[in-house]
C-alpha positions as CSV (number, residue, x, y, z in Angstrom):
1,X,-23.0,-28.8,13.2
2,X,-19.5,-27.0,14.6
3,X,-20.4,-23.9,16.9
4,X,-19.6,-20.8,16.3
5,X,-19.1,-18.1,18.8
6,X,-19.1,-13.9,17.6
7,X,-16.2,-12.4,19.6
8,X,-15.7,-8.6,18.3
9,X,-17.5,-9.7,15.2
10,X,-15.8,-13.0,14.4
11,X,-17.2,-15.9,13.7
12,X,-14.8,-18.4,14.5
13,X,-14.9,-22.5,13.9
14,X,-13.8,-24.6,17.1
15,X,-10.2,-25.3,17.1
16,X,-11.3,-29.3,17.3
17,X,-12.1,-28.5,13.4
18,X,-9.0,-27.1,12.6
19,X,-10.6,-24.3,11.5
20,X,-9.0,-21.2,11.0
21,X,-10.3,-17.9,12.5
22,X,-12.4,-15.7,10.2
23,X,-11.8,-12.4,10.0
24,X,-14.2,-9.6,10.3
25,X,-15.0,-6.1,8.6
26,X,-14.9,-4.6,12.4
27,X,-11.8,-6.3,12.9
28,X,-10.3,-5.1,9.8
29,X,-11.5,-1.3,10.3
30,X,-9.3,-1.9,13.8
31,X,-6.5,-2.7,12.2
32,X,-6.8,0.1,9.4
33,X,-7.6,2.7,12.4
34,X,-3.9,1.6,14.5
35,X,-2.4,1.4,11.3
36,X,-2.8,5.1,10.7
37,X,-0.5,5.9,13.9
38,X,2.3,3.4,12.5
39,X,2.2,4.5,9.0
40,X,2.0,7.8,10.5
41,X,4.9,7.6,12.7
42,X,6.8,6.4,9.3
43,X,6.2,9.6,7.3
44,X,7.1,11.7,10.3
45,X,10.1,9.4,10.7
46,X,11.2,10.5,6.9
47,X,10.2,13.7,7.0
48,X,12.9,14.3,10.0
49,X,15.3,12.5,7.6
50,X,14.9,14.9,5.0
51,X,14.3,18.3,6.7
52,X,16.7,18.1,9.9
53,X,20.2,18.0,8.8
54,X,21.1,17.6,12.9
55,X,19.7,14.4,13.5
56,X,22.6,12.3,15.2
57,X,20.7,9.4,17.0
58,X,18.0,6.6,16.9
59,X,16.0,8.3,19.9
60,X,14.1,10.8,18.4
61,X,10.1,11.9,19.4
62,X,9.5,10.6,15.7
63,X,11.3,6.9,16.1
64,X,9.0,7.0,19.3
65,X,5.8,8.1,16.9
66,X,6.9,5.6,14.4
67,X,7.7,2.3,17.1
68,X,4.6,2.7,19.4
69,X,2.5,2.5,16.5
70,X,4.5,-0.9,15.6
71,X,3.4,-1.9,18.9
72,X,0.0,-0.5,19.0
73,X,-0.3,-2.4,15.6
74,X,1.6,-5.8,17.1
75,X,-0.8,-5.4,20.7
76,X,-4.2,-5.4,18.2
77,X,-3.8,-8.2,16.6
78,X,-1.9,-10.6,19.2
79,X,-5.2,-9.4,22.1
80,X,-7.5,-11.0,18.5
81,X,-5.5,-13.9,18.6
82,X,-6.1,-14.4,22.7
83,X,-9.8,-13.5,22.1
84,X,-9.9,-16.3,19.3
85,X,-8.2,-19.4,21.4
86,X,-10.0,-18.1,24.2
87,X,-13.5,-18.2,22.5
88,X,-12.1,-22.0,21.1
89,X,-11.4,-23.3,25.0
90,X,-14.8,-21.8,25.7
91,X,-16.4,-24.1,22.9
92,X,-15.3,-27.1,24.5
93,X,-16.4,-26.4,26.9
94,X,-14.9,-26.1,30.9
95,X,-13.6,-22.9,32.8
96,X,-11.9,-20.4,31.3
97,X,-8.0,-20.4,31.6
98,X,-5.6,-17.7,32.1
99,X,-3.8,-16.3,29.5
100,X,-0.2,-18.0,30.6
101,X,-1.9,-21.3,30.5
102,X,-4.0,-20.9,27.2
103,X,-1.0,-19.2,25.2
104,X,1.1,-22.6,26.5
105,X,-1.4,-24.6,25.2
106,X,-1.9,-23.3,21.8
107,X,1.9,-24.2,21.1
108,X,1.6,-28.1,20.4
109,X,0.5,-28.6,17.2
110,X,0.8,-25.1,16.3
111,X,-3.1,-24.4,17.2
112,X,-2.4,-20.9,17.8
113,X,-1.5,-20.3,13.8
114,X,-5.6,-21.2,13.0
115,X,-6.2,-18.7,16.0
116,X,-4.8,-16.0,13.5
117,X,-7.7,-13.8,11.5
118,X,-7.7,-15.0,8.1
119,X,-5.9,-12.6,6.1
120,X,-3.6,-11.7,8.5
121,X,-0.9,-14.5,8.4
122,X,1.5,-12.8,6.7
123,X,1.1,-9.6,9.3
124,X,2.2,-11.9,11.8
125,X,5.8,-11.9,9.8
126,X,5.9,-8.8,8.9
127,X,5.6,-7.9,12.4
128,X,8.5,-10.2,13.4
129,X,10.6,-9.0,10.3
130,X,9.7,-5.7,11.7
131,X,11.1,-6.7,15.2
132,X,14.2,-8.0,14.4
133,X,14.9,-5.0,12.0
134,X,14.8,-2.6,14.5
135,X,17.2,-4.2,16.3
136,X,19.3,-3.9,13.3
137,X,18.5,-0.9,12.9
138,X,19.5,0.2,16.2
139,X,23.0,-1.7,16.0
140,X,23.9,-0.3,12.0
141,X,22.7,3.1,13.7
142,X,25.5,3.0,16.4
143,X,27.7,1.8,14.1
144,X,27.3,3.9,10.6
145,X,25.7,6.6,12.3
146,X,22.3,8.6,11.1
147,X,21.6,8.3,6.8
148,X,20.6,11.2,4.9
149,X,18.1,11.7,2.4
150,X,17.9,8.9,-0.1
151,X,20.4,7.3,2.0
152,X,17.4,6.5,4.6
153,X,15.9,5.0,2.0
154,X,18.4,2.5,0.5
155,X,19.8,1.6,4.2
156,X,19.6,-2.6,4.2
157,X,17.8,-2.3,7.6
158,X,15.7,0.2,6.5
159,X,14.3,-2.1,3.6
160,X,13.8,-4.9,6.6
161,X,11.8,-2.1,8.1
162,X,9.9,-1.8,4.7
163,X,9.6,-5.3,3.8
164,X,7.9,-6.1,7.7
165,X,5.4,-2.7,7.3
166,X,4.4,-3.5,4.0
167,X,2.9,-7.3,5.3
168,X,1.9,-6.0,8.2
169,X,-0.3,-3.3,6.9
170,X,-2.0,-5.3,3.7
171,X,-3.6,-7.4,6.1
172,X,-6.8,-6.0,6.0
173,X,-6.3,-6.1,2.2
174,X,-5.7,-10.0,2.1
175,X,-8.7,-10.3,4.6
176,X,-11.4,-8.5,1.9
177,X,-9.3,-10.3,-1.0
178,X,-10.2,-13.8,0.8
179,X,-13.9,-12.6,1.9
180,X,-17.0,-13.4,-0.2
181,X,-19.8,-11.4,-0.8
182,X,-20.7,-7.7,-0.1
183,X,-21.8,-4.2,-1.8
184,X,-18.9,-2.2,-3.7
185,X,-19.4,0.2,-0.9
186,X,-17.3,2.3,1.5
187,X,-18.5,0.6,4.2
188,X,-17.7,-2.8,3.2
189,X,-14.8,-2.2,1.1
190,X,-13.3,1.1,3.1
191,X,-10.8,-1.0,5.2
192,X,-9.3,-2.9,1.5
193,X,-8.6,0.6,0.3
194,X,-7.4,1.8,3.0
195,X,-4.8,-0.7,3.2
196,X,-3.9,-0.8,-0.7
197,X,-3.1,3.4,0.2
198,X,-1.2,2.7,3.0
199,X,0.9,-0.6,0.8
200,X,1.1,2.0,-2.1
201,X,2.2,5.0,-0.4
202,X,4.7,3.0,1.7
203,X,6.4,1.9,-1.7
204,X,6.3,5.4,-2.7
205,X,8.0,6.0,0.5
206,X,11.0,3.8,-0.4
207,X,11.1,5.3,-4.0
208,X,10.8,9.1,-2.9
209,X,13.8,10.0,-4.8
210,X,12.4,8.7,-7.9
211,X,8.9,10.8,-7.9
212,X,7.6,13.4,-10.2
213,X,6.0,15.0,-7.5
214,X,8.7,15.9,-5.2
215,X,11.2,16.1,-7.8
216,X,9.6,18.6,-10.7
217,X,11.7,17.8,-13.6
218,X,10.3,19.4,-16.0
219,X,11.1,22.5,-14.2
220,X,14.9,22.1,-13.2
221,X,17.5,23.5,-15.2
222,X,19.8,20.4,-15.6
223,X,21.5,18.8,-18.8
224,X,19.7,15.4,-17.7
225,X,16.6,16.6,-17.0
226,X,14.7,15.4,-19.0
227,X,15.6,11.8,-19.0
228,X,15.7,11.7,-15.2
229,X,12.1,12.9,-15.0
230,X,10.4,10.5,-18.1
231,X,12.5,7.5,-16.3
232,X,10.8,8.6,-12.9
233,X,7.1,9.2,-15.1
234,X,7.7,5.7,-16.0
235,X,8.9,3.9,-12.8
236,X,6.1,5.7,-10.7
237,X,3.3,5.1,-13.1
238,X,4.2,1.3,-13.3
239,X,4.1,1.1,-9.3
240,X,0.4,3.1,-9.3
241,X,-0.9,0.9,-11.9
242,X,0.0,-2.0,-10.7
243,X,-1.9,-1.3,-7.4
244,X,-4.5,-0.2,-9.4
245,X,-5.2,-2.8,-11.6
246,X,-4.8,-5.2,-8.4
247,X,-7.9,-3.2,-7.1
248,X,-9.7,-3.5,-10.4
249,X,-9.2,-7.1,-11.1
250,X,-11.1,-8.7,-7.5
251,X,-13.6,-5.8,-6.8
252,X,-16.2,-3.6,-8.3
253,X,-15.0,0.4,-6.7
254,X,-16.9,2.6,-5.4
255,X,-16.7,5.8,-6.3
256,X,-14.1,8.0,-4.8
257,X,-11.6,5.3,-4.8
258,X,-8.6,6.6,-6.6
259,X,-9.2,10.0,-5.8
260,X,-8.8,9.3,-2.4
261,X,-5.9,6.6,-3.3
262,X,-3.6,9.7,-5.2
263,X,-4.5,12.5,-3.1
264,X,-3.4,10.7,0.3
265,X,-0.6,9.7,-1.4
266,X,0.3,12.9,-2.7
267,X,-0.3,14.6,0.7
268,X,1.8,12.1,2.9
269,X,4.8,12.5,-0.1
270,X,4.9,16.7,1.0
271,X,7.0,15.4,4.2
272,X,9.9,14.8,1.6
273,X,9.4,18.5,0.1
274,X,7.3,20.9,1.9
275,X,7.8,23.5,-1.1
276,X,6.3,20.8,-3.4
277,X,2.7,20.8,-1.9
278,X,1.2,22.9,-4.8
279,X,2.4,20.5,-7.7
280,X,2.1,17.1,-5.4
281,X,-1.5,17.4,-4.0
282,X,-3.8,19.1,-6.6
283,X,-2.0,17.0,-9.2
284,X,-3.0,13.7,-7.0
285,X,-6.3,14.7,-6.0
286,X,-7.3,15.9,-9.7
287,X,-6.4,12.9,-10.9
288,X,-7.5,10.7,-8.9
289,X,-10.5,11.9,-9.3
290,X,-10.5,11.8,-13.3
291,X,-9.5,8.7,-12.7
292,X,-12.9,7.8,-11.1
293,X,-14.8,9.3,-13.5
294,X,-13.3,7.0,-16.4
295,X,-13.8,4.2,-14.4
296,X,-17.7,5.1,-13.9
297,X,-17.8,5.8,-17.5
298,X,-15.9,2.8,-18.6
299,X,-17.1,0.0,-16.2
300,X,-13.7,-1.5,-16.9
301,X,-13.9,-5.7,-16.1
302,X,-12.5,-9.0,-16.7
303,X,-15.1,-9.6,-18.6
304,X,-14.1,-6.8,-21.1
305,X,-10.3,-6.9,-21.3
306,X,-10.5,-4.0,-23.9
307,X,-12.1,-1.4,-21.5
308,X,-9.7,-2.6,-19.0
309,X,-6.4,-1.7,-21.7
310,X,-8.0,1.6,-22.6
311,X,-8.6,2.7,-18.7
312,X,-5.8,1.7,-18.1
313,X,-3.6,3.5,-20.7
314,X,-6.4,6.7,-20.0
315,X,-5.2,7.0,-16.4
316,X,-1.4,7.8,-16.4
317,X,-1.9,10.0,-19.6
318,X,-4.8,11.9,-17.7
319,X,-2.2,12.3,-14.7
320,X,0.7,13.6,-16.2
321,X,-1.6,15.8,-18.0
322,X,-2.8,17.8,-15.1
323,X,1.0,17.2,-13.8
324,X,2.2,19.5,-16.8
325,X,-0.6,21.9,-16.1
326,X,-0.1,22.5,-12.2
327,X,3.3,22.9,-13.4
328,X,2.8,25.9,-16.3
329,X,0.5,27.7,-13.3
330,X,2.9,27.2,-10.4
331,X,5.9,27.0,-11.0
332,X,6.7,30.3,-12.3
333,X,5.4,31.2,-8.7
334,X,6.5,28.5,-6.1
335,X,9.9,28.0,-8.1
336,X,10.8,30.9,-10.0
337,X,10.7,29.1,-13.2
338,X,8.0,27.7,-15.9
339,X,8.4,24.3,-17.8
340,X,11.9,24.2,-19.7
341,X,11.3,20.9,-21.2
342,X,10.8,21.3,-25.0
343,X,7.4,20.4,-26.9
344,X,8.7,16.8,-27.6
345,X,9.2,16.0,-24.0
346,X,6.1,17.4,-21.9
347,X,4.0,16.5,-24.9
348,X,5.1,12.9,-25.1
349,X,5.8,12.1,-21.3
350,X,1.9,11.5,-20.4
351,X,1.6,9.8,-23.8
352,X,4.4,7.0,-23.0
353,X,3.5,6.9,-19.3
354,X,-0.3,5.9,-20.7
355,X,1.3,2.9,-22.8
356,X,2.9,1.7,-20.0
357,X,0.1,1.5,-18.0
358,X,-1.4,-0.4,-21.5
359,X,1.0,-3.1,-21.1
360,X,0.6,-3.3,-17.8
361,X,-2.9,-4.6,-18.3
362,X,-1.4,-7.5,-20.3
363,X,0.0,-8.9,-17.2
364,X,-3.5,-8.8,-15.4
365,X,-5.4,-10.0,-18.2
366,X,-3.0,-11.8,-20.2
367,X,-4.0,-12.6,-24.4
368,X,-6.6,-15.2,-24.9
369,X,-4.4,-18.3,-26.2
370,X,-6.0,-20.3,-28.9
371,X,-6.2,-23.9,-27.9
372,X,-4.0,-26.0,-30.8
373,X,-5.9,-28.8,-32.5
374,X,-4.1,-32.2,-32.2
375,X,-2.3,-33.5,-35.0
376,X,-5.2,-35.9,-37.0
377,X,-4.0,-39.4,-38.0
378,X,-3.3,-39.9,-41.4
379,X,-5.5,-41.9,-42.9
């Protein structure tokens, strides 16, 4: 039988079997905990973007925030790596060797890839994508100069940025995804949601200029109003369900779980518009937490596609309900101004926002097909 040594709360195969390295739940709270100063450094990064019309160059206190964590982040998981060939050599048998010697060795036949946590694969490319944007960054920084607003957001490099973050930080997620067993707690399920926030608010991030939260719509005197903020109802609830339904499909949530999803996500979204921080977090946090009382109520599973449909077309509807509400009490007082939208358009804006969040839940439970009888003979 194959040894297996516990280093930091792995359990990890000898390299001889071509194993690869298991990742643990201490390993993946780790990573959640250092990925708070990266994503961190990101929202700081955007809110000096949006709030500091003087920003002329790439070395700013937040870029510094926003690449040590990128480091911090790259440093974790390359000293779990180490640890993992390490803890292999040591199976074998023999002294120890250095850390020059046993990364040289793990190169032929690629025997440091199986020295990478399971789960975390893709992290390892996100944090090269992440690398080599920067450096783009950098150059299209010195060339273009300093975006603005949305601009930040659309800038090619900036998306490279996005595109390395967003595998880098759903490790942890694709580590639980790939594990067996376990309670629907906190404890053992805390790092997965962590890392679905930090995915979903990162996208939320990128797509800033198109959320009902920042943006109140419904109280902006504008002749397109009302289009641009059902299109942004829409395209936002589409993005939230989709991570939701994800979470719903592999595990059973504790409670708490979507409360704490939305009202992160609405808090980290202020940085875009501080004066929005009465519509953007009591709207998330209320509900996300209606949300997990419909789920307790429901028990929505695979199992029972129709309580998945109706929680799912619930959610949204509830959300842009309490949207509309947090609206009629503040904005008369944050923004001068109460809901101008006609009865038509606030009325109907949760309703279609809930069936799009309905057909959502075709794509994660798709119709039974009925299997076609064969064509008899004719006698």
């Amino acid at each position: 039988m194959a040894s297996k040594i516990d280093t930091l709360g792995f359990s990890l195969p000898t390299v001889k079997e071509k194993a690869r390295a298991v990742s643990s739940l201490r390993f993946d709270w780790i990573m959640v905990i250092v990925s708070v100063w990266w994503l961190g450094g990101l929202f700081i990064d955007g809110w000096a973007h949006s709030n500091i019309p003087q920003l002329e160059t790439f070395f700013t206190p937040w870029h510094a925030v926003f690449y040590s964590g990128y480091l911090a982040v790259a440093f974790t998981l390359l000293v779990q790596i180490l640890l993992n060939l390490r803890q292999s050599a040591r199976s074998r048998g023999g002294s120890t060797p250095s850390l020059v010697t046993l990364a040289r060795e793990s190169l032929p036949g690629n025997r440091w890839l199986r020295a990478i946590p399971t789960g975390y694969e893709l992290s390892v490319l996100g944090l090269a994508i992440f690398g080599v944007s920067g450096i783009g960054d950098l150059t299209w920084h010195l060339i273009f100069g300093i975006e603005r607003s949305t601009e930040a957001l659309l800038s090619p490099t900036h998306l490279g940025l996005a595109l390395g973050i967003g595998l880098a930080l759903s490790g942890p997620l694709r580590a639980a995804w790939r594990r067996s067993g376990g309670m629907p707690s906190w404890r053992q399920l805390g790092p997965a949601i962590l890392s679905l926030t930090f995915t979903f608010s990162l996208l939320t991030f990128f797509t800033a200029y198109a959320s009902p939260l920042i943006t109140p719509w419904p109280i902006i005197d504008a002749n397109n109003s009302p289009t641009r903020g059902i299109t942004d109802i829409l395209l936002i609830t589409a993005l939230t369900m989709s991570f939701v339904l994800l979470a719903l499909r592999r595990w059973r949530l504790p409670f708490g779980t979507f409360a704490f999803m939305f009202g992160l996500n609405g808090a980290l979204m202020v940085v875009f518009s501080p004066h929005s921080l009465l519509v953007s977090v009591p709207t998330a946090l209320l509900g996300g937490l209606a949300a997990d009382f419909v789920y307790r109520f429901l028990q929505p599973s695979l199992d029972q596609p129709a309580s998945v449909r109706l929680f799912a077309f619930l959610v949204p509807v509830m959300f842009y309900a309490l949207y509309f509400v947090d609206l009629a009490i503040v904005g008369p007082v944050i923004f001068q101004g109460g809901i101008i939208w006609s009865v038509p358009f606030w009325a109907g804006a949760p309703v279609i926002a809930g069936i799009a969040g309905f057909l959502l839940s075709f794509v994660m439970i798709p119709p039974a097909q009925v299997a076609e009888e064969k064509d008899k003979p004719v006698a």
